[in-house]
Structure formats: structure tokens, C-alpha cells
C-alpha atoms as an extended CHARMM CRD file, in Angstrom:
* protein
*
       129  EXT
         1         1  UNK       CA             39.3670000000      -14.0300000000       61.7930000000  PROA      1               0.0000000000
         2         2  UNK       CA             40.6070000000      -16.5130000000       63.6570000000  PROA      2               0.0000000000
         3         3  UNK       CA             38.9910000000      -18.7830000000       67.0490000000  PROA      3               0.0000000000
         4         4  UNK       CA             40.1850000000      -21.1650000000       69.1760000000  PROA      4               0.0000000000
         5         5  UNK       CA             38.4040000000      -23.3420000000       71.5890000000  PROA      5               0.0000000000
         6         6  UNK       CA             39.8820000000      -24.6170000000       74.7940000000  PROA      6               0.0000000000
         7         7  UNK       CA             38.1250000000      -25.7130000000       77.8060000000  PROA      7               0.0000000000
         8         8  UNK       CA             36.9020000000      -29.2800000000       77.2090000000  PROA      8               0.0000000000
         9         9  UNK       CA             37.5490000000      -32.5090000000       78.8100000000  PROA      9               0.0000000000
        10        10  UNK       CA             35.4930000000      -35.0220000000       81.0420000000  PROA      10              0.0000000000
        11        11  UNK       CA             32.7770000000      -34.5020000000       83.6640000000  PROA      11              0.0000000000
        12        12  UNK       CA             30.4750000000      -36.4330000000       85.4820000000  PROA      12              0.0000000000
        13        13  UNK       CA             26.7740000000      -36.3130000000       85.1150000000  PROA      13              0.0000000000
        14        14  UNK       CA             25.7920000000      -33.1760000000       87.2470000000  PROA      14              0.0000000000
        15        15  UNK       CA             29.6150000000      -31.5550000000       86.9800000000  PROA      15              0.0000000000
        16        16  UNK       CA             30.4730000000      -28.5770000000       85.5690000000  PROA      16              0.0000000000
        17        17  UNK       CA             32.9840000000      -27.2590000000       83.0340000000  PROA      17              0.0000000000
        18        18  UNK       CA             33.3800000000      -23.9270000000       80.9690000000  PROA      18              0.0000000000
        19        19  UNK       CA             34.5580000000      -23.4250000000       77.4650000000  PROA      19              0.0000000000
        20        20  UNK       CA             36.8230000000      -20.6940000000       76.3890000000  PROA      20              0.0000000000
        21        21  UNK       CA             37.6690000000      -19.0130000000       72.8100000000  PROA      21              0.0000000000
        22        22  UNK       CA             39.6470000000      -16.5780000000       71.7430000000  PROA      22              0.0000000000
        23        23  UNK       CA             39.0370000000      -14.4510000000       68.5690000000  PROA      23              0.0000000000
        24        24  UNK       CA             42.0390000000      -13.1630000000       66.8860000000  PROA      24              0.0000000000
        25        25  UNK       CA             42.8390000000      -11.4980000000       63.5760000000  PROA      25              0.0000000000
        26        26  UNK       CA             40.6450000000       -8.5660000000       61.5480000000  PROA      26              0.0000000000
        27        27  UNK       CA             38.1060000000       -8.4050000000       64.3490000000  PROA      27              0.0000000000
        28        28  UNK       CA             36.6560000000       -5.2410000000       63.9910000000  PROA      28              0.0000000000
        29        29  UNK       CA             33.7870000000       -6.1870000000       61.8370000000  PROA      29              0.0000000000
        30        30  UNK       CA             33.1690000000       -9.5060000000       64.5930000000  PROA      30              0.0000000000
        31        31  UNK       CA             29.8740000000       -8.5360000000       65.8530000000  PROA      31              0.0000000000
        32        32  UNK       CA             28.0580000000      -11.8780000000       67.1260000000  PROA      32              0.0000000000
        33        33  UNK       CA             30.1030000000      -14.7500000000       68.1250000000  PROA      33              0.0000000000
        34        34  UNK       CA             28.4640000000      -18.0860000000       69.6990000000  PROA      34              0.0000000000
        35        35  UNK       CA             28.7810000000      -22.0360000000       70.3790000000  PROA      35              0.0000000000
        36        36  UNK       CA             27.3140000000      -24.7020000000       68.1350000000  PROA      36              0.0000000000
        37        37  UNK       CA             27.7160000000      -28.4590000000       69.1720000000  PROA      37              0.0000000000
        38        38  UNK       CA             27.6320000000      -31.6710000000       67.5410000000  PROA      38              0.0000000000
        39        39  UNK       CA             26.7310000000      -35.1390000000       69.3590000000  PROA      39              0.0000000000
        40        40  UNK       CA             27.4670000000      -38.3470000000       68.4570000000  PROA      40              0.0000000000
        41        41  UNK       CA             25.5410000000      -39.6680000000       65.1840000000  PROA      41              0.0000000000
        42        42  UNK       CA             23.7260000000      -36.2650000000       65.3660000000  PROA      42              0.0000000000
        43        43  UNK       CA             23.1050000000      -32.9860000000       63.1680000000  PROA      43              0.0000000000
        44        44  UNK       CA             24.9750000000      -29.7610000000       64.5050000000  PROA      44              0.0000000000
        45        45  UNK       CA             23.1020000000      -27.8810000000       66.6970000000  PROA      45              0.0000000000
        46        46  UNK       CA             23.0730000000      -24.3130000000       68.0830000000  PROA      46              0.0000000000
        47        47  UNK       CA             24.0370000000      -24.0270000000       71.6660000000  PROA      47              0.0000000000
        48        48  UNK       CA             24.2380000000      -19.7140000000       72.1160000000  PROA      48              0.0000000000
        49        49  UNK       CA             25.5160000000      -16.9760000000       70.9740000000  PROA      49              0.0000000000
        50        50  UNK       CA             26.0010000000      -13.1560000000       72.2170000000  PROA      50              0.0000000000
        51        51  UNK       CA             26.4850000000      -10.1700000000       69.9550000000  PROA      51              0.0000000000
        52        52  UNK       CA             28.6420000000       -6.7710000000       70.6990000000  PROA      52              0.0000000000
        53        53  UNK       CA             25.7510000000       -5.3160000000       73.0670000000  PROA      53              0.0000000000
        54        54  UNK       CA             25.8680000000       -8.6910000000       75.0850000000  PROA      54              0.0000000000
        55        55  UNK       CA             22.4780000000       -9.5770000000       73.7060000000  PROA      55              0.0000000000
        56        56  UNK       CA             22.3540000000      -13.5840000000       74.4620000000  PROA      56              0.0000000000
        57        57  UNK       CA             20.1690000000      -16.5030000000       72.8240000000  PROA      57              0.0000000000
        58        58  UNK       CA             20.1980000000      -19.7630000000       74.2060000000  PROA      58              0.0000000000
        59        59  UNK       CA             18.9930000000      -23.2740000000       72.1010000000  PROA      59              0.0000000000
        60        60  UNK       CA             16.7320000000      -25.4530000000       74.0030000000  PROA      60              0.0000000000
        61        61  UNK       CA             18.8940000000      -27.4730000000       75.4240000000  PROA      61              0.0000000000
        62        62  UNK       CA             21.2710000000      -25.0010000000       77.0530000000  PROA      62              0.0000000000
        63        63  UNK       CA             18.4920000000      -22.9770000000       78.2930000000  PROA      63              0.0000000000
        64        64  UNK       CA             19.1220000000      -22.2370000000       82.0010000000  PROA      64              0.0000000000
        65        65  UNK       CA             21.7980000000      -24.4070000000       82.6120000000  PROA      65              0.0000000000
        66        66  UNK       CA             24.6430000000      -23.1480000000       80.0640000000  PROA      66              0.0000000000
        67        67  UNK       CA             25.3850000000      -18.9050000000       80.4590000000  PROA      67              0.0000000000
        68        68  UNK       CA             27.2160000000      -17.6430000000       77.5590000000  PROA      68              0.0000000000
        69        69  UNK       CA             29.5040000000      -14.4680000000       78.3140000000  PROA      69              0.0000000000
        70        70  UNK       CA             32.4480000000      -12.2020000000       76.7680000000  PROA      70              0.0000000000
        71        71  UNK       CA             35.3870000000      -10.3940000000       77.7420000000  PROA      71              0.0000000000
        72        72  UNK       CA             35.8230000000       -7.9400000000       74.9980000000  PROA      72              0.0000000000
        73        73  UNK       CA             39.3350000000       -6.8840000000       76.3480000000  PROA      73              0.0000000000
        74        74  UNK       CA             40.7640000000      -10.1120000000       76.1240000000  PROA      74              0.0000000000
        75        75  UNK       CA             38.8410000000      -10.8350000000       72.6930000000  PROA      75              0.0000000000
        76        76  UNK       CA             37.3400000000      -14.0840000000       74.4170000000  PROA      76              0.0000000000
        77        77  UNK       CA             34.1220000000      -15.8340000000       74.7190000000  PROA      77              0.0000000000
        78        78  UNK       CA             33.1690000000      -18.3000000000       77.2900000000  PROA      78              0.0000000000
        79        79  UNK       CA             30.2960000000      -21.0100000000       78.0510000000  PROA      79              0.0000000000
        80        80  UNK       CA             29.7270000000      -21.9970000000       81.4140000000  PROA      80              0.0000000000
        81        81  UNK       CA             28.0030000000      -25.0700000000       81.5380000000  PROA      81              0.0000000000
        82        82  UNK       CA             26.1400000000      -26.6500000000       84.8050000000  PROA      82              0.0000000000
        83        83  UNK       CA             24.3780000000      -29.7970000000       85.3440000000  PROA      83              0.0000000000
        84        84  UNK       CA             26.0180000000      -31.7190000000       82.4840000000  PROA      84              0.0000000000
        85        85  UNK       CA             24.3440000000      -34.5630000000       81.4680000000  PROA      85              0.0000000000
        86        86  UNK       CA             25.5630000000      -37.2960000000       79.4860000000  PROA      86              0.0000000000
        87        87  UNK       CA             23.1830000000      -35.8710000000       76.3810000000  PROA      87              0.0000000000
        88        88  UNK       CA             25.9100000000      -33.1200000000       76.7840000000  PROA      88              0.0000000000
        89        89  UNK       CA             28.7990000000      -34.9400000000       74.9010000000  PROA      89              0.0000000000
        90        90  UNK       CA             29.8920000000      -33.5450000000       72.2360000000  PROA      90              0.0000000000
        91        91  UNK       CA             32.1430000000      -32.0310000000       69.7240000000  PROA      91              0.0000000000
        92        92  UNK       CA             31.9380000000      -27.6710000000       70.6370000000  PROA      92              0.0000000000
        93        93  UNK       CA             32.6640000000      -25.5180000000       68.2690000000  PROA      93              0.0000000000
        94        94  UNK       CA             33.0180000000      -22.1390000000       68.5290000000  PROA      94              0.0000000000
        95        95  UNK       CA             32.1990000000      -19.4430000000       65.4710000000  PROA      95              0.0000000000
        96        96  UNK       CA             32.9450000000      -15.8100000000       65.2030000000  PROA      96              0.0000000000
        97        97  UNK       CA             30.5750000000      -14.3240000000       62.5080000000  PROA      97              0.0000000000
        98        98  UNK       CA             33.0470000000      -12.4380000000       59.4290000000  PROA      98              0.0000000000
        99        99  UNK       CA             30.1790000000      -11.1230000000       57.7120000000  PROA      99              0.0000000000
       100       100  UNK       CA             27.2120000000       -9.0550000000       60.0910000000  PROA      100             0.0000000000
       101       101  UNK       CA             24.0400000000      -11.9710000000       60.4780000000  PROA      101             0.0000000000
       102       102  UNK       CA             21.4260000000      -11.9700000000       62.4410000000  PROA      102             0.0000000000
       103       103  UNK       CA             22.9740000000      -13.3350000000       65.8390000000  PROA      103             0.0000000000
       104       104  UNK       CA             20.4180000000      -15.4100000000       66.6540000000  PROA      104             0.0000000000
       105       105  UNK       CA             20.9000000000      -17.4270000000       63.2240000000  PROA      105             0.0000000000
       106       106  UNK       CA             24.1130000000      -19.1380000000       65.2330000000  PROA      106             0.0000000000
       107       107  UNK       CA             21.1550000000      -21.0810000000       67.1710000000  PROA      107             0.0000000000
       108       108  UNK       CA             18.2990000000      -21.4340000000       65.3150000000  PROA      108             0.0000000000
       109       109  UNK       CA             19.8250000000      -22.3820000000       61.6320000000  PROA      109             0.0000000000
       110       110  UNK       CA             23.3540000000      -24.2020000000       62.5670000000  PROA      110             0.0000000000
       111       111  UNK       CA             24.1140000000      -25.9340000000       59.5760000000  PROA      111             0.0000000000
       112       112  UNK       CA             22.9660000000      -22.1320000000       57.1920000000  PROA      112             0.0000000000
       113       113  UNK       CA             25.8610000000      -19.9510000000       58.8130000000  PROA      113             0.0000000000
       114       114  UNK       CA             28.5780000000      -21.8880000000       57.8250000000  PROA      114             0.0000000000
       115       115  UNK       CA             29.8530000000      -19.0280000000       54.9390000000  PROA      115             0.0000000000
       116       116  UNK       CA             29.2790000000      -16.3050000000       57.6420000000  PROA      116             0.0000000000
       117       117  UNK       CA             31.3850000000      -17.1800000000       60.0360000000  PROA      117             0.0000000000
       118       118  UNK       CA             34.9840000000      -18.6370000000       60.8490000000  PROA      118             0.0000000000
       119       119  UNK       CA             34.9410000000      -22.0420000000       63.2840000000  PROA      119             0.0000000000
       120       120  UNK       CA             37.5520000000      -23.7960000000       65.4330000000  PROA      120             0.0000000000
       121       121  UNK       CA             38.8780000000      -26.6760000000       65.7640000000  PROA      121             0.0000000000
       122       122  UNK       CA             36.6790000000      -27.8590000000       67.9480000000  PROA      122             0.0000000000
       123       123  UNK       CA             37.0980000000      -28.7330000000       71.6950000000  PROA      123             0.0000000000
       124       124  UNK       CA             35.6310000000      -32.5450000000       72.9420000000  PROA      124             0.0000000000
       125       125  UNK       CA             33.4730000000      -32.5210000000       76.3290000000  PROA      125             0.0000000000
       126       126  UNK       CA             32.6210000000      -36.3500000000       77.5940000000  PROA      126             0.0000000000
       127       127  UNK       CA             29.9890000000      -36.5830000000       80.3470000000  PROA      127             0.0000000000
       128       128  UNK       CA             29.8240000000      -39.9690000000       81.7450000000  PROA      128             0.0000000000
       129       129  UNK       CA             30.0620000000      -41.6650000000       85.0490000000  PROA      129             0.0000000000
């Protein structure tokens, strides 16, 4: 399984941006995919995830301001994110679980999923003024 992230790039404070990635390869068994995030100087962090029956979970800080969706015909996820703030910077990384988890474990344990699923490159977003 393979992902790639596109979709980043600078905003200012209050802007708007979404994230795309697209899942290729042995997909079948791909049942939870989601967006972790890493800041500056900081640990990674869970940003949301959505499994095959759309189910969503949402870390703290995208919590009604970031949606997490999925187009299963075109094998892509997306994160639309509103009201960036400058905390918002960050490396995004999107991850496409290759073994079945929990989907929720994408959010709440970032840094113990890391043999379960396959990542991407990455994909910068800058908020600043």
C-alpha cells in the first residue's frame, strides 16, 4: 500500500486549505486511513482518521474546525481544514492502516501505529501572517 499527500502550502491565520491522499496498491485489506501531524520541536500527533463505514475521530485540536472525508471511488482521503492558526504548522502525514487496528488508534496513540500502517511523504502547511 501506497499514499501520497498533496494539498499543502501557506495560509494565513484564519485561511483555509485541504489536504488530499491517494491510496494505491493491495488496498483491499485498507480499512481505516487518517492524518497525523508533526509541529515544529514537537511529538507526532493524531489529527483524524475515518474507517470503511465513514466512522470519523477527531484529536483535540482538529475538533470542529478540521472535517476528515473519503472518496472511495477515487481511493482518496481528504482533510479540510478551517480557521488555521499558526499552532497549525506542520509536517501532515497521511497513513493507510496494512494490517486491521482499531481506527481510532491513528489519534489517540500516534507514535504506536507506526508497524500498522504505510505513511507518505509528508505534505508541509505554514500558517503565518
Amino acid at each position: 500500500v501506497q499514499v501520497a499527500e498533496s494539498g499543502g502550502g501557506s495560509v494565513q491565520p484564519g485561511g483555509s486549505l485541504t489536504l488530499s491522499c491517494v491510496v494505491s496498491g493491495e488496498t483491499s485489506s485498507t480499512t481505516c486511513m487518517g492524518w497525523l501531524r508533526q509541529r515544529p520541536g514537537q511529538e507526532r500527533e493524531g489529527v483524524a482518521s475515518i474507517d470503511s463505514h465513514d466512522l470519523t475521530t477527531y484529536g483535540n485540536s482538529a475538533e470542529g474546525r478540521f472535517t476528515i472525508s473519503q472518496d472511495n471511488a477515487k481511493k482518496t482521503i481528504y482533510l479540510q481544514m478551517n480557521n488555521l492558526n499558526t499552532e497549525d504548522t506542520a509536517m501532515y502525514y497521511c497513513v493507510a492502516a496494512v494490517r486491521r487496528i482499531p481506527c481510532a488508534w491513528v489519534v489517540a496513540s500516534p507514535n504506536g501505529i507506526a508497524e500498522f500502517v504505510s505513511w507518505g511523504q509528508g505534505t508541509h502547511v505554514d500558517v503565518s501572517s
